[in-house]
N, C-alpha and C positions, 0 to 999 in steps of 0.2 A: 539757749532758747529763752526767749524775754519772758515778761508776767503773763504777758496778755493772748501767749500764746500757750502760756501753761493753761488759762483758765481756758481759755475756748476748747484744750484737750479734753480736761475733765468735765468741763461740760458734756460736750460733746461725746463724751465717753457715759456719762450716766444716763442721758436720756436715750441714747440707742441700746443700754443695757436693761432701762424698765421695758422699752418698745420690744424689745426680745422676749425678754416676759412675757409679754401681754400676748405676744405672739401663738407663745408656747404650750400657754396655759390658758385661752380664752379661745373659745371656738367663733368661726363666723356665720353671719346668718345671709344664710343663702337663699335669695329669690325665686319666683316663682318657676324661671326659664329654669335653673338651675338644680333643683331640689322639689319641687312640689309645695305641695300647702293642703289647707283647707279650705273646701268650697259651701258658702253658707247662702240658704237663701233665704233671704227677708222678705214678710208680707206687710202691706202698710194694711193699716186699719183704719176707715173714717174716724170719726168723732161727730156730736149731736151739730157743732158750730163747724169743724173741715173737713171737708172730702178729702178722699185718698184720690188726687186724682196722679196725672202726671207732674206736675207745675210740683204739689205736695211733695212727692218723690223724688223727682230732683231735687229739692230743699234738704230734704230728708238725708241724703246720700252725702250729701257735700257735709251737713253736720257731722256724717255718720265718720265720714273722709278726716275730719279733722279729729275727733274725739281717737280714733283708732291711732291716726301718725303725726300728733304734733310737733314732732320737728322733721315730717318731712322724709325719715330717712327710713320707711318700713318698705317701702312700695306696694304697698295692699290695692288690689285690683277692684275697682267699684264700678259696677255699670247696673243701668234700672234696666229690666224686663219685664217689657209688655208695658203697662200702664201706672202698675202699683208693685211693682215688687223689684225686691234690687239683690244683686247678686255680688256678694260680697267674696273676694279670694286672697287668701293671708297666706304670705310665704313663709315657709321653715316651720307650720304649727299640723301638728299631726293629732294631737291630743284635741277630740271635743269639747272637752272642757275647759282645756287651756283656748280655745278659738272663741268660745265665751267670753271666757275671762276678758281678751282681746279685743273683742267685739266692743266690750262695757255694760253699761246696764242701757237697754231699750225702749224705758220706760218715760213718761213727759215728764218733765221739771213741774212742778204746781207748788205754790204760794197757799201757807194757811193762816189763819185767826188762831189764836191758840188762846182754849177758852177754860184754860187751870187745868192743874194736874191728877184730878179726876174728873169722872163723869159730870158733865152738866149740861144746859140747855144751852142750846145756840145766841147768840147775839142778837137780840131782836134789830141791832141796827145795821148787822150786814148785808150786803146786797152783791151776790156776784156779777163779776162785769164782765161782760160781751167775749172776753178773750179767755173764761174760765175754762177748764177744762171739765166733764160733765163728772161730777162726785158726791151725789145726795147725802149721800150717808158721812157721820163724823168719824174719823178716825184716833185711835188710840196708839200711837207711837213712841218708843224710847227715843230721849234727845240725845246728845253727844256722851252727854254723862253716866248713861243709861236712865234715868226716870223718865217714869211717863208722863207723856201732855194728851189731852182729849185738843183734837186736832179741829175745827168748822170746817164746812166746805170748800173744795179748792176756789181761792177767790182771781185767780191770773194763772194761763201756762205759760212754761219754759217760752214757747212760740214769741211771746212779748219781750225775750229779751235780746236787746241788742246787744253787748257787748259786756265784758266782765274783767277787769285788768288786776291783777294784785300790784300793791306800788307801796315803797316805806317813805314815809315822814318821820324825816331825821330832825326837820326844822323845830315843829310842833311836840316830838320827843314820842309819838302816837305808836310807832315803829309798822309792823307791816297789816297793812287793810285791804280791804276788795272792794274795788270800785264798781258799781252796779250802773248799768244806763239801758231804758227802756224804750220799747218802740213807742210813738204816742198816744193811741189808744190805753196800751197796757199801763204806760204811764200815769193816765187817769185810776187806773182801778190803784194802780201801788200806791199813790197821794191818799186815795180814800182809807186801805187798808190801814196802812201806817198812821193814819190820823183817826182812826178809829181806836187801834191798841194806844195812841199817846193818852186818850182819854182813863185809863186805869191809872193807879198810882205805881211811883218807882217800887222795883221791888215784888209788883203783884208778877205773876206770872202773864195774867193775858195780854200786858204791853208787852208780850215777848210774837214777833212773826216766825212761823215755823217754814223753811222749806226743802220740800220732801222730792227726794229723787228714789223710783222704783221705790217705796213704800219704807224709805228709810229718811230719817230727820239729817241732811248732811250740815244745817246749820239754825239755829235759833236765837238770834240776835234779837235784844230787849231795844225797842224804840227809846234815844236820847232824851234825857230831862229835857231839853231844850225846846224839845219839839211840843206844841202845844196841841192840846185836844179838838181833835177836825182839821190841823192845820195841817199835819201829813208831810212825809217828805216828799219834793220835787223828784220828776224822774232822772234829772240829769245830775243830779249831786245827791246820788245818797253812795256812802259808804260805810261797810261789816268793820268794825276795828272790834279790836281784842289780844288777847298777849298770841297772836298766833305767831310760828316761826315764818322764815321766808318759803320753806315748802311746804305747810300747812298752807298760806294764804296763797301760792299758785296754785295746790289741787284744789282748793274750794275755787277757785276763778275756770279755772277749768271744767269742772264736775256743773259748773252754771251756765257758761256759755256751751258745753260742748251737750250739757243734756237738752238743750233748748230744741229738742226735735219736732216739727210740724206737726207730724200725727205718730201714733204711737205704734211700733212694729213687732212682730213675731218669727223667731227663727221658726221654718217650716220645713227645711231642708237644710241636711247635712253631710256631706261626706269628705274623703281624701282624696288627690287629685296628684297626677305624676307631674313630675316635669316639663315644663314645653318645648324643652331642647331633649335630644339625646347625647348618651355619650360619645358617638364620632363626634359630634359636632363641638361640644366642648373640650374633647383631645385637640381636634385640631386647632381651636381658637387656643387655648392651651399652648400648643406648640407654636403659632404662630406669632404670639405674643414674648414670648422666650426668644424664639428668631431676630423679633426684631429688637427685644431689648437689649442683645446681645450683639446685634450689628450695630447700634448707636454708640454702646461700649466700646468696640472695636473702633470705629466713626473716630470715636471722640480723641482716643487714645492714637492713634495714625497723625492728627492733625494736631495734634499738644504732645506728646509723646510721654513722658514721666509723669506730669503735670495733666495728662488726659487720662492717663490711666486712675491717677490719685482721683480726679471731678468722678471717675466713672466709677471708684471706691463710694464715694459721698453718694452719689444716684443711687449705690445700693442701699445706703444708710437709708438714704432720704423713704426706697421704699420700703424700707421695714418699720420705719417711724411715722409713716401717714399710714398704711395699714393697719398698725397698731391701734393707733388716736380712731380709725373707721370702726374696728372690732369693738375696743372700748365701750364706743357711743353708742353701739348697737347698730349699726349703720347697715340694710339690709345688700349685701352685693349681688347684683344682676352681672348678666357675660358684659352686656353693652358697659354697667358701670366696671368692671374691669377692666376691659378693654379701655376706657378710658382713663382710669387709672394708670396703666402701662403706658399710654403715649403722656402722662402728663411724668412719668420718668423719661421721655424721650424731652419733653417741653421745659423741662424742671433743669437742662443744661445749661438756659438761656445766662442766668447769671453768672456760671464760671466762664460761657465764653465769653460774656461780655470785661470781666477781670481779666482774661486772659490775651486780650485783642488789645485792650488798654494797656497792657506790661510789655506787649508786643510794640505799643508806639515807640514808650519808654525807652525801651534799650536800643529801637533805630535810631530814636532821638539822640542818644547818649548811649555811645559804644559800649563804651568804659566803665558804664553804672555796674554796680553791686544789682545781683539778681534779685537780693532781699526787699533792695530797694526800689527795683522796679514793680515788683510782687507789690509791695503795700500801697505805692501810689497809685496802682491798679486798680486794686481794689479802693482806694479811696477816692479816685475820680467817677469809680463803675456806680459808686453809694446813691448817687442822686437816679441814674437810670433807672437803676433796680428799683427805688424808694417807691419813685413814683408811676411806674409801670405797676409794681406789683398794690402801690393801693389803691388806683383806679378799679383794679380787679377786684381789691378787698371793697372796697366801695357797692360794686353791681353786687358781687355775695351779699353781703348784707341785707342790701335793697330785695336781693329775689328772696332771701330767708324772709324778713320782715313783711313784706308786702305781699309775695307770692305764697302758693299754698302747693299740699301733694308733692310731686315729682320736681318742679318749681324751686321748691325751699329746701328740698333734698337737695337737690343741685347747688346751691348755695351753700350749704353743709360742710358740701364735701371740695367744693371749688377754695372755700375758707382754709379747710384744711389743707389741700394742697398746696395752696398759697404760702401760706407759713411754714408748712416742714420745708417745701423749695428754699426758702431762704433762709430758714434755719442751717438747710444742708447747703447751701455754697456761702452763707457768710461765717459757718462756724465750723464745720465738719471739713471742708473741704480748705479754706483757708487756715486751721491748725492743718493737716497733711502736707500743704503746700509752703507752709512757712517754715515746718521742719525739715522738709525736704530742702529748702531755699540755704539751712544755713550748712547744708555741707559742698564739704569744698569741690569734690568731686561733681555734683551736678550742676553748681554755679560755673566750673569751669569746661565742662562738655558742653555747649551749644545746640552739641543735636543730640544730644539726651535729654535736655528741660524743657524742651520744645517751647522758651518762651523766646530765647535770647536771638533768634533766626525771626522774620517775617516770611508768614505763610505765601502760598501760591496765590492765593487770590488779589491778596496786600501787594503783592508785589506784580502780579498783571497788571492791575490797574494805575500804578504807579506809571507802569510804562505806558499805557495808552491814552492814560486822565482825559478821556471822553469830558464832553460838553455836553452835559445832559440838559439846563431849563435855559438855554437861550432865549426859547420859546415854549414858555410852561402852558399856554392854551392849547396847545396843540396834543400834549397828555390828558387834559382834561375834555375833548373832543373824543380823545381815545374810548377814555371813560367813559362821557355819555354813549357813545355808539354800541358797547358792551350793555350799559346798563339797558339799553332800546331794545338788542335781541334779548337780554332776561325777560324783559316785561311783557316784550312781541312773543315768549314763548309761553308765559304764565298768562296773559290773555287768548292764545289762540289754543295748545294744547289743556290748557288749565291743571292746578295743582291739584294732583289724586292724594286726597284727604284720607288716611290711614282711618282701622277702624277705630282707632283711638279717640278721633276727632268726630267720627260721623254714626258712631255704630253700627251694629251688621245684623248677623244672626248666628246662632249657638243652636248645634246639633248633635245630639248625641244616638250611636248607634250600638247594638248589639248585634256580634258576629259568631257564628258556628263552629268556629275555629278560633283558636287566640291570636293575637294581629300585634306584636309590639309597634313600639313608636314610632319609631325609625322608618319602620315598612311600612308601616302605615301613611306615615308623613312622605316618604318617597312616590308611594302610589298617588298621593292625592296632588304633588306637585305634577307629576309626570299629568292629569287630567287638568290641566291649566290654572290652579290654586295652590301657587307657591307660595302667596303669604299667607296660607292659610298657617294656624293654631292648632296644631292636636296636641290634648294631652290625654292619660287615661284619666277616667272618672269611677273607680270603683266600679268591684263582680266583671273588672275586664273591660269594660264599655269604654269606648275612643270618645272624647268629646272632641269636636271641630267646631272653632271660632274663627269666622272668615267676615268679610264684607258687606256688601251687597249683594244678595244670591237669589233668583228668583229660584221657579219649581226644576224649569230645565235642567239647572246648574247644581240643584238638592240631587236631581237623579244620577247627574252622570258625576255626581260626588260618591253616591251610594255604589253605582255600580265600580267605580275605583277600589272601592273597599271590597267590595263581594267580591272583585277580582282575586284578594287574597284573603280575607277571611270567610270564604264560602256566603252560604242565606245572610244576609244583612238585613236587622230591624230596625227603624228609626223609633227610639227610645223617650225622645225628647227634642222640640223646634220651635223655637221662637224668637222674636227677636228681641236687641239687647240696643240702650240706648248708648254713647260714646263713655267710654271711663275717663277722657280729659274734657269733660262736661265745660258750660258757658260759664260757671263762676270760673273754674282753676282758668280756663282759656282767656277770660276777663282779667283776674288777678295777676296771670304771666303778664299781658299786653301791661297792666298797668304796672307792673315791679319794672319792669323792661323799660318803660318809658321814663319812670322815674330818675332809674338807674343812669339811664342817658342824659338826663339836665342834670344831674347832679355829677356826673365826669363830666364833661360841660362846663359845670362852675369851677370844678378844682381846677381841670386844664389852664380853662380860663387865668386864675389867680398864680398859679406855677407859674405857667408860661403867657401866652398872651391869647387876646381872645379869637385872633386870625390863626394861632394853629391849631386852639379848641376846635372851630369850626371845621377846620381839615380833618381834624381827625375824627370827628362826629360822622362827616359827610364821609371820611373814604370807609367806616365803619359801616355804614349805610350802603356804600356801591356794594360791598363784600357779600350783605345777606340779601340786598338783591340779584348777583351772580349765583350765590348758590341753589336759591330755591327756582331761578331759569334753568337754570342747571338738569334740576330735578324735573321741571316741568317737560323741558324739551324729552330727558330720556325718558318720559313717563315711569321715574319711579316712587312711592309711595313718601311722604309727608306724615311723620308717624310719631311715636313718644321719643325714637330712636334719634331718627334724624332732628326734633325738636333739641335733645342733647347735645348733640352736634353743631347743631346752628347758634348754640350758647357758649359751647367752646370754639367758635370762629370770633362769635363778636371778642371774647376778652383774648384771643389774640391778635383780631386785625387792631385794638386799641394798644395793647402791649407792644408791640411793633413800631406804631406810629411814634409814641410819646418815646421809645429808645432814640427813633434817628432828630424828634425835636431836641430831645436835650442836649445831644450835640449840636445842632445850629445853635440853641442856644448860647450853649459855652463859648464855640467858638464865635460870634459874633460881638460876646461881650470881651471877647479878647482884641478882636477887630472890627470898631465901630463905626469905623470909616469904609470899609467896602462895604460894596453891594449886596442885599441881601441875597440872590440868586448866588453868587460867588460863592457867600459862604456855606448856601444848603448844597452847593455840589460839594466842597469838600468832606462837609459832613455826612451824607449817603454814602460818598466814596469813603471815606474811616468806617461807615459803618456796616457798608457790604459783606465784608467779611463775618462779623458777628451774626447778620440777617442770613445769610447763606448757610454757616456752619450748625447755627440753632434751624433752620428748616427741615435741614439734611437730616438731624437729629431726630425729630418727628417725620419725617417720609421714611426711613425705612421700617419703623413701628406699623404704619399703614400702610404704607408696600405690603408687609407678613401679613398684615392681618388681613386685605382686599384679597389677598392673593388665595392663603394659605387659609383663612380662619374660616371660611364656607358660607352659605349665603344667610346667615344669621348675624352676620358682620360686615355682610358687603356694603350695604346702603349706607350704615356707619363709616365705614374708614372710606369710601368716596366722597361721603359731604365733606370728610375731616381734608380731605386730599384735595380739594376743590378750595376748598376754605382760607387752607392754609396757601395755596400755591396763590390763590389771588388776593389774599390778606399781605401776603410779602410781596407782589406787583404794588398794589394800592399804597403801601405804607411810604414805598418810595415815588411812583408814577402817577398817584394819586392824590395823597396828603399834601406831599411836599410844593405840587404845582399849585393846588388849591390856595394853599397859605401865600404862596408867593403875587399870588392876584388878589387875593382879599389884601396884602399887604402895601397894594398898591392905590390901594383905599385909604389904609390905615395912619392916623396921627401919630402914633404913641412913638418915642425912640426906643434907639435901638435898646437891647436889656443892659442893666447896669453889671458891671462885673462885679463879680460873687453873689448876685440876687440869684435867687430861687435853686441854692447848692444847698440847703437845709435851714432850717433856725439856727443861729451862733456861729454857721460855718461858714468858712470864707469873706471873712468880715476885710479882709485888706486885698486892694487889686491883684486880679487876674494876671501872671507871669504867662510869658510862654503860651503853651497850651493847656493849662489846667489852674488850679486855686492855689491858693495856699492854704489850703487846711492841713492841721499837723493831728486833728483826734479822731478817732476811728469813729469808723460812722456806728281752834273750834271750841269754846267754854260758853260759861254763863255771863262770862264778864263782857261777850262780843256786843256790841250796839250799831245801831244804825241809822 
């Protein structure tokens, strides 16, 4: 066994022994569908200068959204009811005062004058400005240190502020600060404030601004010498420095922008709230999920034999190491997020088949090679697929973390994590198994027990019929448009049914004369034509139901569903509720999502060239126009679910694409004298087998789950099944036509051999079929 096959054991052996750990000994926190929570309801309050109106409340909620889950991965349910009041539901918190705690503080952000550290008279030269919050009276607060400051009137609220970053200056030696930026109005009063305290001298306390969250001093920075009396700091450059740590200067950046609440609110209601699944229904997803991760295994291990069983070893690694890194994080698990999770152990193959297809050439190529040898250059030709498939992916996470909000940046989270345990598990977990496996004699010299030294049934069909697929590549891309005409003909004539996620509905809660669990409950209200309907219990026994659009009719013969089995039925509670993926989060998706797409765009671009960028932009484009025709035609629901869904489609119809480019790639910079049509057929045909085997691998995860997992999953694993099956049509019958007529456009030559095989690698011409790469791939001291 070489070095480098020691260390990728022991690696590989230490981080699947902490992820065991973590496993073992960390519990997970389970979402709302799954486990219950707490339901909290908030009242806005006016103020003397904002109405509580709606426009406020929405404002209010999305603050309220991000102070609660800033990375995204709590899932806490947020929808406004009625006009002014929002209704807030946190999964896994059973404890009141832990849902508190949760919640944060509710109270407005406000900017003071700080006029010495006893009692005195006001500032005869301050003037509160237009954006104050209403505070006649002075206040007497402990600062960070605990001594008190006599506080002036609030002279700015939180409301003024835009934005709050912590950031360290390593340059200046400053180390970490909080960058402040205000809206312009508020900006004006900040200039004045601040250039009112520079007029005390250093040292005095009242050049000190005090600002108070919920009736506490979170920070009291002394205005800089620099700054001169009346002159005031600008609202776009002021920054807090002081010796704070890196997580001292994110919670004050946080505690700033996230208190920055419109108008100020009151918990008015409280309670505990069940589940919104029952248990059949998570046995069965359960089971069905096991089914299929268990037929992939099989799958895998039939068509690689030794060598599939070892990749199907690694999948298990892989999922007890990205579960783990989820528990960790605190990463809140829903069924849908499991359920997805399990098919991205079905998706997570993609890299050992694509090593394993490549070892497959190897030894048709070269009878007589050493399996060892076939193995490494497998994986070393596989380096460049994997590289850049899998960072176009790390690319959109990113983008949807950073730029996207809620459910959004969760997504990003966890699609991060995936990403990296995947390729942790087949570039280190699974290539130590298969390299020690490689060096005995025995499986190097059985053929049909390494399942690499034989070419598969597919490799070897095609071989024999080597179809002429882009003779005529318009005529694919005819196909295409004609497909994408009935999605668009079915989303403009039957239109997209907009989940209550998107549109809000209304929330009903009933009390029955008999006890009614969930289950029956939920079966009764389906069987009455409200199958997407919501029930969970709400505390003293009472059913809530969260459904739609529901006029009076549709209240009745809901009610009477219920009294069917719990005897007298009283309606308890009924109003409506505005959407929980509100026009900021549904703004901030469209804009991560758009970003996310020019920026693989430009990578492709630079990788490869900018005629398969575009390929593969536009067949990623047909993909999420098929699905949501898809959805239109059967009229089913458009929901937080299926939004999941249609994000795990894009980064695989992208992941697909850019596999069969970097084989035209290769191979055309080994042959740069044929046609480029010549070379993308032999490339689809090398790469069918890889496209075919990874598909198989995720269809039977959503096979189990369509089938088996009940209708809590169905909407789910059909987008994914839809997605997927026209993501691998498009990547071949779509992409590939596309690039081959923008190419007909195109200047640029052919690619240079060894370009775009990594930085350093493959620095001397392309042999054969591959490269020649031979190396594995808060004080007194704060100012402002």
């Amino acid at each position: 066994m070489t070095r480098a096959t020691t260390v990728r054991a022991v690696l590989a052996a230490a981080v699947l022994l902490v992820s065991v750990f973590i496993t073992l000994t960390m519990s997970p926190r389970l979402g709302l569908d799954l486990q219950g929570g707490t339901r909290m309801v908030l009242q806005a309050r006016g103020t003397a200068t904002v109405e509580a109106d709606r426009e406020t409340t929405d404002r209010t909620l999305e603050v309220l959204r991000q102070r609660i889950d800033s990375l995204g991965v709590a899932e806490p349910t947020l929808t406004r009811s009625g006009e002014d009041r929002i209704i807030v539901e946190l999964p896994d918190v059973q404890d009141p005062r832990q849902a508190a705690e949760v919640l944060g503080r509710t109270a407005q952000l406000t900017f003071h004058a700080v006029e010495g550290p006893e009692e005195g008279g006001p500032d005869p030269d301050a003037t509160p400005g237009p954006d104050a919050a209403p505070d006649p009276e002075r206040l007497t607060l402990p600062d960070e240190q605990g001594r008190p400051l006599t506080l002036g009137p609030a002279r700015l609220s939180g409301a003024g502020v835009e934005d709050a970053t912590a950031s360290f200056d390593a340059q200046r030696g400053a180390g970490w600060s909080v960058s402040l930026e205000f809206r312009k109005d508020a900006g004006r009063d900040w200039t004045r404030l601040t250039g009112e305290a520079a007029c005390h001298p250093a040292g005095d306390e009242r050049r000190r601004v005090a600002i108070v969250l919920d009736e506490m001093v979170i920070s009291s920075p002394q205005v800089d010498p620099s700054v001169g009396c009346r002159a005031g700091l600008p609202s776009g450059a002021t920054r807090i420095t002081g010796s704070f740590s890196a997580d001292e200067a994110r919670d004050l950046a946080l505690l700033i922008k996230g208190g920055a609440l419109p108008v100020p609110v009151e918990i008015v209601e409280q309670r505990t709230v069940g589940p919104t699944l029952g248990a059949a229904a998570i046995e069965a997803s359960a089971q069905a999920a096991l089914i299929g991760a268990a037929a992939t295994a099989l799958f895998v291990t039939l068509v690689y034999r030794l060598f599939g069983a070892l990749a199907a070893v690694a999948l298990g690694a892989y999922g007890v190491i990205s579960y783990a890194t989820l528990v960790a994080l605190g990463v809140t698990l829903t069924l849908p997020g499991l359920a997805g999770f399990v098919l991205a152990i079905g998706m997570a193959v993609d890299a050992n088949v694509l090593v394993f297809e490549r070892a497959r050439e190897e030894c048709a190529a070269q009878p007589k090679r050493s399996l060892r040898s076939a193995l490494t250059t497998g994986f070393r030709k596989a380096w460049s697929a994997v590289a850049d498939s899998n960072a176009t992916t790390l690319i959109a996470a990113a983008l949807l973390f950073f730029l996207g909000s809620g459910p959004v940046r969760g997504f990003g989270v966890t699609l991060a994590i995936g990403v990296l345990a995947s390729m942790f598990s087949a570039l280190v977990i699974a290539r130590a198994l298969t390299e020690i496996a490689a060096n005995s004699r025995f499986v190097s010299d059985c053929r049909g027990v390494n399942g690499i030294a034989r070419p598969g049934s597919v490799r070897a069909w095609l071989a024999r019929k080597d179809p002429q697929l882009f003779r005529k590549p318009v005529r694919w891309l005819v196909v295409a448009a004609a497909l994408v005409a009935v999605a668009v003909a079915g989303i403009v004539v039957r239109g997209v049914d907009l989940g209550v996620e998107f549109t809000g509905g209304r929330l009903v809660e009933y009390s029955t004369s008999r006890p009614v669990d969930v289950e029956t409950a939920r079966d009764a209200i389906a069987g009455a034509g409200f199958g997407d309907a919501e029930v969970t219990t709400a505390g003293d026994g009472d059913l809530s139901v969260r459904t739609g659009k529901l006029d009076n009719d549709g209240e009745q013969a809901l009610r009477a569903a219920l009294a069917a089995e719990g005897g007298e039925t009283a309606k308890v509670r009924d109003e409506l509720i505005g959407p929980s993926l509100g026009d900021e989060l549904r703004r901030n998706a469209l804009i991560a999502l758009g970003v996310a797409v020019l920026v693989q765009l430009a990578y492709l671009a630079a990788r490869f060239r900018w005629t398969f960028a575009m390929a593969t932009v536009g067949a990623m484009a047909h993909d999420v126009i098929l699905v949501v025709g898809a959805f239109a035609w059967l009229g089913r629901p458009v929901d937080g679910i299926f939004l999941a869904a249609l994000l795990t489609v894009i980064g695989y119809s992208v992941n697909d694409s850019v596999v069969v480019f970097d084989r035209v790639r290769e191979l055309w910079a080994a042959d740069r004298k044929s046609p480029v049509a010549t070379v993308a057929r032999r490339a689809v045909l090398q790469t069918v087998p890889r496209t075919v085997n990874t598909g198989m691998g995720a269809l039977f995860i959503l096979a189990a789950l369509a089938v088996l997992g009940g209708d809590s999953l169905a909407d789910f694993a059909l987008a994914l099944l839809i997605g997927i099956c026209v993501g691998t049509w498009s990547s071949v019958f779509t992409a590939v036509p596309g690039a081959l007529v923008l190419e007909r456009t195109a200047k640029a030559p052919p690619p240079v051999p060894g370009k775009g095989q990594g930085k350093g690698r493959n620095k001397g011409p392309v042999r054969g079929r591959g490269g020649t790469d031979r190396r594995d791939p808060l004080d007194n001291g704060a100012r402002v």
